[in-house]
C-alpha positions in Angstrom: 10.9 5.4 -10.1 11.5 6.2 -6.2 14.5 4.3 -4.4 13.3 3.9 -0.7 15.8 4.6 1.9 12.9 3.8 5.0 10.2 1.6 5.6 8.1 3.7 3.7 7.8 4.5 -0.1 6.6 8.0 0.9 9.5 9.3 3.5 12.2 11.8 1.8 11.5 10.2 -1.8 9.5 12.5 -3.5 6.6 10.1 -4.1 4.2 12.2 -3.1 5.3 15.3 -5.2 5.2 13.2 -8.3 2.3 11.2 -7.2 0.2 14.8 -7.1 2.4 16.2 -10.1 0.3 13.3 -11.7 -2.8 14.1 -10.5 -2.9 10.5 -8.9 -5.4 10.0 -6.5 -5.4 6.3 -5.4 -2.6 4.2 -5.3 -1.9 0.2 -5.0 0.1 -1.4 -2.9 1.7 -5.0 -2.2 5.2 -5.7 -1.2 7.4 -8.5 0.5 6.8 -6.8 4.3 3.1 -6.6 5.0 3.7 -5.5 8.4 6.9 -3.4 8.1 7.5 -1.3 4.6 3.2 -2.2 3.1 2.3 -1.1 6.5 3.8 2.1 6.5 3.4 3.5 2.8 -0.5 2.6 3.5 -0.5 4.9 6.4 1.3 7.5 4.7 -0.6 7.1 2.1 -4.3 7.2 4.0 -2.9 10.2 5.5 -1.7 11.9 2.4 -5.5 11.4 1.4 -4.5 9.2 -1.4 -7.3 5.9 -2.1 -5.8 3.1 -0.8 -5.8 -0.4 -2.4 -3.9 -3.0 -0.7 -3.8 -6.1 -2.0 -3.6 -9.1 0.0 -2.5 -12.0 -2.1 0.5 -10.1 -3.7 2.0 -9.5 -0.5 4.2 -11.3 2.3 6.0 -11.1 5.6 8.1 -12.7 7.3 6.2 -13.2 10.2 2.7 -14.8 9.5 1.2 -13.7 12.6 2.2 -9.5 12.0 1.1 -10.4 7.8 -2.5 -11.3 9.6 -2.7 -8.4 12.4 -2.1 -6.1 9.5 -4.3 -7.3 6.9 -7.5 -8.1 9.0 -6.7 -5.1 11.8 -4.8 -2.2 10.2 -5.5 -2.0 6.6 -9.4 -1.5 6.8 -8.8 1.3 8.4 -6.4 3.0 5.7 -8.1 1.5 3.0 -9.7 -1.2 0.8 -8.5 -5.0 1.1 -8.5 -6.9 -2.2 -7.4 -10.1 -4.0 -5.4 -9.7 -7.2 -7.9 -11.5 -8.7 -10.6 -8.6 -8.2 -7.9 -6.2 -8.5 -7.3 -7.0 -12.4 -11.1 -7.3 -12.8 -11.7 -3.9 -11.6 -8.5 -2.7 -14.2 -10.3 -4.5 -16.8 -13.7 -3.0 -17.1 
């Protein structure tokens, strides 16, 4: 468990030392601020050279226009863009 003082899940937690402690190489993401806290974990987390997975439809923001500007213009470029839907498929087999 990390408890996140900043936007993102990565900055001053630890998540990274336990992530690699792990030997975790891609992570998941959603949350309730596409464009705010999703936003910045995915960068740090691109740039961390984890395998990013972010996953559209199990996330939110407050503001519909920054949710879209994120999704369609940020995120392909930190990761892969996915539907929960596909998500559990790819967990399944």
């Amino acid at each position: 468990m990390v408890t996140k003082l900043r936007w993102g899940a990565f900055h001053e937690t630890g998540l990274h030392h336990q992530l690699i402690d792990m030997r975790v190489t891609q992570v998941v993401l959603c949350g309730i601020a596409t464009s705010i806290g999703v936003e910045s974990t995915a960068r740090s987390a691109y740039e961390h050279g984890y395998d990013v997975v972010l996953v559209e439809d199990a996330m939110t923001d407050p503001d519909p226009e920054a949710h879209r500007h994120s999704v369609k213009k940020i995120f392909p470029r930190l990761g892969e863009v996915t539907q929960v839907s596909e998500m559990l498929k790819a967990l399944e087999g």
